[in-house]
C-alpha positions, -999 to +999 in steps of 0.1 A: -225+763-703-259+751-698-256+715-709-221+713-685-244+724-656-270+700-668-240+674-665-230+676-636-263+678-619-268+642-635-238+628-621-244+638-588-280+622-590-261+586-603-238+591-575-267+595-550-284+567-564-260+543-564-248+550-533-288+543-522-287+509-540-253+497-520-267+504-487-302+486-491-280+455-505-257+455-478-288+455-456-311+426-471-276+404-469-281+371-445-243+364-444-234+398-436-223+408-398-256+418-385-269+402-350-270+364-353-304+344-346-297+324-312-319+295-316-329+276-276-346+254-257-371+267-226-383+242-202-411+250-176-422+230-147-398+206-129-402+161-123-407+154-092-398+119-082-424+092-092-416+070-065-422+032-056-438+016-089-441-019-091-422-032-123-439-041-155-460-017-144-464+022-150-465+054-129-491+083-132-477+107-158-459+142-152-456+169-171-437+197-184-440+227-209-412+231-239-406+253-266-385+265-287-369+294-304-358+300-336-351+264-342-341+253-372-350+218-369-372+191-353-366+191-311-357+158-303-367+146-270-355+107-253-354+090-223-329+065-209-340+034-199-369+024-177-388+060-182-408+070-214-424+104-224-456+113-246-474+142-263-507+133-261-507+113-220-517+081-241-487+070-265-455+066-245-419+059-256-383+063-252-380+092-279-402+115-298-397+146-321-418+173-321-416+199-352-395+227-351-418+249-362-448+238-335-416+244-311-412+279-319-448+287-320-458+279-286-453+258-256-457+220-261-468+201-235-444+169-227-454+139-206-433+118-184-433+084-168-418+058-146-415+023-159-392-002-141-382-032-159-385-070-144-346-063-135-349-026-121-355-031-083-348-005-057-335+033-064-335+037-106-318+070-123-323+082-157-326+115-175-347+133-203-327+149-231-345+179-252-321+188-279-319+205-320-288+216-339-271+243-323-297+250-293-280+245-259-292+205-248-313+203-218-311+175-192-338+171-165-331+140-140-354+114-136-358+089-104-380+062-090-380+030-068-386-001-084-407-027-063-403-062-069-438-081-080-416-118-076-390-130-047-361-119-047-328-120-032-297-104-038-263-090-022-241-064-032-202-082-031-191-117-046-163-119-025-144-109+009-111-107+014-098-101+049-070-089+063-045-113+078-054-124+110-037-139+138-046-174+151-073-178+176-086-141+170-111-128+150-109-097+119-118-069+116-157-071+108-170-069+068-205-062+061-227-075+029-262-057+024-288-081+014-318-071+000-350-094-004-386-089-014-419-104-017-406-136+004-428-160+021-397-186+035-370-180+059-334-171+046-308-193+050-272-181+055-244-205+061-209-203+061-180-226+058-145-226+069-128-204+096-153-178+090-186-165+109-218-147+102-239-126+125-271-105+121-267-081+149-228-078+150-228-093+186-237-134+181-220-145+152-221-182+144-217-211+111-255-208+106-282-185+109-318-181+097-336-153+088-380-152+091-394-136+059-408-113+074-374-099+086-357-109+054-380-088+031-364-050+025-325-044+032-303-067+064-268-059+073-250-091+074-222-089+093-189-115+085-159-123+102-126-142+098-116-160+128-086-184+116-078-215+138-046-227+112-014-209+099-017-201+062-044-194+034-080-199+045-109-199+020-146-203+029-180-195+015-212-180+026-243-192+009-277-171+011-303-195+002-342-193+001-368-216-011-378-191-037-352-178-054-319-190-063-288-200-038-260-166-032-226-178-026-204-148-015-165-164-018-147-156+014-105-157+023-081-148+042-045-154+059-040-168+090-007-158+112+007-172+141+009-165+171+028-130+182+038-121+215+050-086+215+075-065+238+086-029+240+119-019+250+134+012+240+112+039+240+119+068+223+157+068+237+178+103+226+210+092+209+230+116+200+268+137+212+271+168+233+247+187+254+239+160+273+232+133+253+251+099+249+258+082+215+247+045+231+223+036+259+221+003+278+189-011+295+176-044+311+144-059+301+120-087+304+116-107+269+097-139+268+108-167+287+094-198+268+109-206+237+102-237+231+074-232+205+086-198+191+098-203+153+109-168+146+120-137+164+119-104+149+130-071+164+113-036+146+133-006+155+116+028+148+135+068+146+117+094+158+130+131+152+129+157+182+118+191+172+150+203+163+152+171+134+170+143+133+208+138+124+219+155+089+239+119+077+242+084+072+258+067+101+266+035+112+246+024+139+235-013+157+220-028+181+232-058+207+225-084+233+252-095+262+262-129+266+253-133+302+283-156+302+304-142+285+295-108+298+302-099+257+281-079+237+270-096+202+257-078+174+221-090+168+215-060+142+232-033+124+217-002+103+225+025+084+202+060+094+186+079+067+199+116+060+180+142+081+145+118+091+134+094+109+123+059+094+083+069+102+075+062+066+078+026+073+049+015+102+070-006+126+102+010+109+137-011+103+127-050+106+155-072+120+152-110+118+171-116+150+163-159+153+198-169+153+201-152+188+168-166+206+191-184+233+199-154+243+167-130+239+146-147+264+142-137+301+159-107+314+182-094+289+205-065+283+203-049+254+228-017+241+220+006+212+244+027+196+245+058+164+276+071+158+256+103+159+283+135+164+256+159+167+232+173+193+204+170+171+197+130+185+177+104+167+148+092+194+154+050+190+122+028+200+128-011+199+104-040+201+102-075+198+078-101+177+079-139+190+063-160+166+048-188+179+052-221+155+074-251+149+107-244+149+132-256+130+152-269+158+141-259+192+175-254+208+197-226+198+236-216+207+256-192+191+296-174+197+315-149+185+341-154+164+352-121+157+337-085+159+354-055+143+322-033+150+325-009+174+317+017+147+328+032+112+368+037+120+371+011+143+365-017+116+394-039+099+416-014+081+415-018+045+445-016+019+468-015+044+489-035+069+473-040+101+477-069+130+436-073+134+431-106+141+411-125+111+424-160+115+404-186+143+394-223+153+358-231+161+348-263+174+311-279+174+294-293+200+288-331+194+248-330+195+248-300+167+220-305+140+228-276+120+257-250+118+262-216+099+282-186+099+266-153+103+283-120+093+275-086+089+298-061+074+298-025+063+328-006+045+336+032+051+359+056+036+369+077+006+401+060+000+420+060-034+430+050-062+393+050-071+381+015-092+375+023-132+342+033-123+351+060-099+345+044-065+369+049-034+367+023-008+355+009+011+323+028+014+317+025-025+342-001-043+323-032-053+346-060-033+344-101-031+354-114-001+359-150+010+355-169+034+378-197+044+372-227+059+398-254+069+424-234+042+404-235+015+373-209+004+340-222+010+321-190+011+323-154-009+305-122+007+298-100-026+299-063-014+278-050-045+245-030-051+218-038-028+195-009-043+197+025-023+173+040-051+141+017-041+148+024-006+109+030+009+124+063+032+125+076+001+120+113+019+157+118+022+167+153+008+191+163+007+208+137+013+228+117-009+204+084-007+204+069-042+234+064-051+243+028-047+271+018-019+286-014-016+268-038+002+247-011+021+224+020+015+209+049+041+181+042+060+180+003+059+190-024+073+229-038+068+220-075+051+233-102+074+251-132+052+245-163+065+267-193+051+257-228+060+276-255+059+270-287+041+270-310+071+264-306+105+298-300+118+286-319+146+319-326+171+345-312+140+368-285+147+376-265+117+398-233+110+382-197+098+398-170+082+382-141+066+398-128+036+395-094+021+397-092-016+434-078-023+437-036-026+459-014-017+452+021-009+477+050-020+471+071+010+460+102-003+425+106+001+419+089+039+416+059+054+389+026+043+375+003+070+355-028+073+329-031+102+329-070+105+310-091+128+312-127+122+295-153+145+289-188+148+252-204+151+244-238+160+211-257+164+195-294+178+168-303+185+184-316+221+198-289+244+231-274+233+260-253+242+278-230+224+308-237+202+341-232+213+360-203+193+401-199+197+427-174+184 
């Protein structure tokens, strides 16, 4: 009984004791759980900047305390370029390493200068590293001025290229930053070409010169473009100085003709009901000397009132009357964008409107038109570029020979019989120089049997058309893709924009096609018919129309009258 007793008191004593070895293991073990050793990087004292130092030469020293803790390597300490650091204020260089164990001891003293190379003139940057293992890496910023001990000259562009200019005005003004030092000559700057150079931004001129003693430190040079010639312009300022090398700065730019501008609808409401009108007609003054205008353009801009602008595409153009005639001619037609305006393009829609410069000069009528069926009304603006320049021919005539346009369902039915006249005689004056046809033409309509593709007509069925001359086809008008999807009012949700129509998208311009004839056609009658390629509609889904204008241009460099045109 005595020896079991004995027993078990052993036992428990093993028990005890081994229990007392586990624990003291578990405690002495490095790779147990315990708190990990953070090792870092303390830094004391800040660098000021060292300011204007000569190059090749050296700054006075700063310093800085550093230590470490619990490091378990060397602290590495470097220096980018043009500063250097030392332990001891005597031996400098770009990197050093102090001892990991010195680190963790105590503070190390750390010395710091600034020592701009031949090449680092004016403002210099760098930065001091202090890193080791897994310590977080310090970073202090470093900064001086480098001061030239030589002359010097420099600039801080190679080249200028300035926006196009018009002839006999000057650019905007460009500005290169020259900076010079230790010069005892002048600077010379000199420019070539249709370009100027001023110092003070007030008297500019080919040539100036600049005394050293204004030269030395940082000048504002201010350049110009002032283009006396149509076209590409290159030039070349040259900064010279007896002491230092020649600085050519390359300079260019585009010179345009010319432009005389005029405003004539301003902001005009078109739109249907609550008093609004779907057209307006005004009278304005356009220029009156055409002689040595080569192009006209017209820029037509839609504004949207507060309540927004119309929620679809409709068919909408512009035109001049015939003060003959008393007719109205279609100089430009257009599609509007779904819901906006065209402000995403800066002058919006741009019309090349030359064919009809006999009749855009002096006081003119002009009409605008949207087939706009809502009172939310597009606000039109239209003005006019006149390009000064050689023109082709300086006299100008042009007739109608036939105009289906008055809007969408008013065009030349499609697929079905109709009694629209398509069929006429022009004749030529004798003194013409040059003749062409000039059509626009837009399709509308859902009408069926849709192509293979899926496309009712006319507003989406791909269509060749010819034109013919004398009995025989001379000219086709291709009513395919013109790319809706690239269209730059590209802000036209939700609209259905992208998809491709035929011949025409929203919010852009209806292409005119221009056919020229071979010859002059001067004095030559000849017959005209325009030919729709052959479809015919099974009258279930709507009607299909073609908005055609068609019109006759002649030119001479004599003055001319317009052709004749007969049913």
């Amino acid at each position: 009984m005595k020896s079991n007793i004995l027993n078990k008191i052993f036992g428990i004593m093993s028990l005890a004791i081994t229990l007392v070895f586990i624990v003291n293991c578990s405690s002495d073990d490095s790779s147990s759980d315990g708190d990990t050793v953070v090792s870092s990087i303390t830094v004391t004292g800040t660098v000021a900047s060292f300011g204007n130092v000569d190059v090749m030469s050296v700054s006075a020293s700063q310093s800085i305390l550093v230590r470490g803790n619990n490091l378990s390597s060397n602290l590495e300490a470097a220096t980018s370029q043009n500063f250097e650091i030392s332990l001891d204020n005597v031996n400098f260089s770009n990197q050093l390493s102090i001892d990991n164990a010195e680190a963790n001891a105590s503070d190390q003293m750390l010395y710091i200068r600034f020592s701009p190379e031949m090449t680092a003139i004016g403002s210099v940057s760098g930065t001091l590293t202090l890193q080791s293992n897994t310590a977080q890496t310090q970073s202090i910023n470093l900064n001086g001025v480098g001061v030239s001990i030589t002359p010097i000259t420099g600039v801080n562009a190679s080249s200028i290229d300035f926006e196009d200019t018009q002839i006999s005005s000057v650019s905007e003004v460009s500005t290169v930053s020259l900076n010079a030092d230790n010069l005892d000559n002048p600077v010379s700057l000199n420019v070539t070409g249709d370009f100027e150079v001023s110092i003070d931004n007030t008297v500019f001129s080919n040539s100036i010169q600049i005394p050293a003693e204004t030269a030395n430190g940082q000048t504002t040079l201010y350049v110009r473009f002032a283009p006396t010639a149509i076209g590409a312009a290159s030039g070349m300022l040259s900064i010279s100085n007896a002491e230092t090398d020649t600085i050519e700065v390359s300079l260019s730019g585009q010179g345009l003709p010319i432009t005389h501008n005029y405003t004539t609808f301003n902001d005009e409401p078109l739109a249907f009901g609550t008093g609004f009108s779907q057209s307006a007609e005004q009278t304005f003054t356009l220029h009156s000397d055409m002689s040595n205008i080569s192009q006209v353009k017209m820029f037509l801009q839609i504004d949207c009132p507060s309540t927004g602008c119309d929620d679809w595409d409709r068919f909408a153009n512009v035109l001049v009357r015939d003060p003959n005639s008393g007719d109205w001619y279609e100089i430009g037609r257009y599609i509007t964008p779904y819901w906006v305006g065209t402000q995403l393009l800066p002058r919006g829609l741009e019309f090349d409107v030359t064919d009809f410069k006999s009749l855009l000069t002096g006081s003119v009528e002009l009409r605008i038109y949207i087939e706009n069926w809502t009172a939310k009304a597009d606000l039109v603006s239209i003005d006019f570029d006149y390009i000064e320049g050689t023109p082709d021919y300086e006299y100008y005539a042009v007739a109608e020979v036939m105009q289906y346009n008055a809007n969408s369902l008013e065009g030349v039915p499609y697929g079905v019989d109709h009694s629209f006249d398509l069929t006429k005689s022009v004749s030529i004056p004798s003194n013409a120089e040059s003749t062409h046809l000039r059509t626009v033409i837009s399709g509308w309509g859902h009408a069926t049997p849709n192509d293979s593709d899926g496309r009712p007509c006319a507003e989406w069925c791909y269509r060749t058309h010819d034109v013919i001359i004398n009995g025989a086809t001379m000219f086709q008008h291709n009513m395919g893709p013109i790319g809706c999807a690239g269209n730059p009012i590209n802000n036209q949700s939700p609209g259905n924009w992208v998809p491709d129509r035929a011949g025409w998208c929203p919010g852009m311009v209806v292409p005119p096609r221009l056919d020229e004839f071979v010859g002059s056609m001067a004095g030559n009658s000849f017959t005209f018919e325009y030919d729709y390629e052959d479809w015919v509609t099974d009258g279930l889904n709507g009607n299909a129309f073609y908005a055609t204008s068609t019109f006759v241009v002649v030119k001479s460099s004599t003055p001319i009258v317009k052709p004749t045109v007969t049913d």
